[in-house]
N, C-alpha and C positions, 0 to 999 in steps of 0.2 A: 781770293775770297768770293765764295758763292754769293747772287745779289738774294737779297731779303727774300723774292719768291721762288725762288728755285732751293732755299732752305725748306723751305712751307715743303715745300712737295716732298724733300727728303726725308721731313721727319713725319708725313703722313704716310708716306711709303712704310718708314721701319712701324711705328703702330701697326698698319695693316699689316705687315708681315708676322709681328709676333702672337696673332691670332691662328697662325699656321700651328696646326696641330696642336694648339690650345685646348684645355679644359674646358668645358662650358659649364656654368657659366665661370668668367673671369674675372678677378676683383680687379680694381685700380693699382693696389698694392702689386698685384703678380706682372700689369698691363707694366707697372713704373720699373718693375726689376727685370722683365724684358726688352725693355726698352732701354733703360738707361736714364730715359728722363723722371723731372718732377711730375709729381701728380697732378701740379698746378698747369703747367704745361699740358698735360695728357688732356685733364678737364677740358680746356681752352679747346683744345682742336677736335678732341671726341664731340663735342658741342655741337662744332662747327662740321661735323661727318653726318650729327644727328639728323640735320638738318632735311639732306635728301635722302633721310631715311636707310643710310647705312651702317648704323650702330643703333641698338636699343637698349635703353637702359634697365637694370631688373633691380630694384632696390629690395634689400630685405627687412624685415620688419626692424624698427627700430632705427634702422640706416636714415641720416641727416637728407633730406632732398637738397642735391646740386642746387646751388643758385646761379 
């Protein structure tokens, strides 16, 4: 079994991959169904990409802001 950080990496890796030849922009919904994971999940780590600035977020009107 992979230890705890070498999971991190793997499921940041597949996110970052299913941006390949992605639509733009991409919902959560489409991010979760290429992915495989929850959106809760996705949230958490897209966050944590946000961070150095490589993911940005584009809310559409009416869309709940992330907490």
């Amino acid at each position: 079994m992979p230890s705890p950080g070498v999971a991190a990496v793997d499921r940041a890796l597949t996110i970052l991959s299913a941006f390949e030849d992605a639509p733009e922009p991409m919902t959560l919904a489409e991010l979760a169904r290429r992915t495989g994971m929850y959106k809760s999940t996705l949230l958490r780590l897209v966050f944590a990409a946000e961070r150095p600035d490589l993911v940005m977020w584009s809310l559409l009107p009416g869309d709940p802001i992330p907490s």
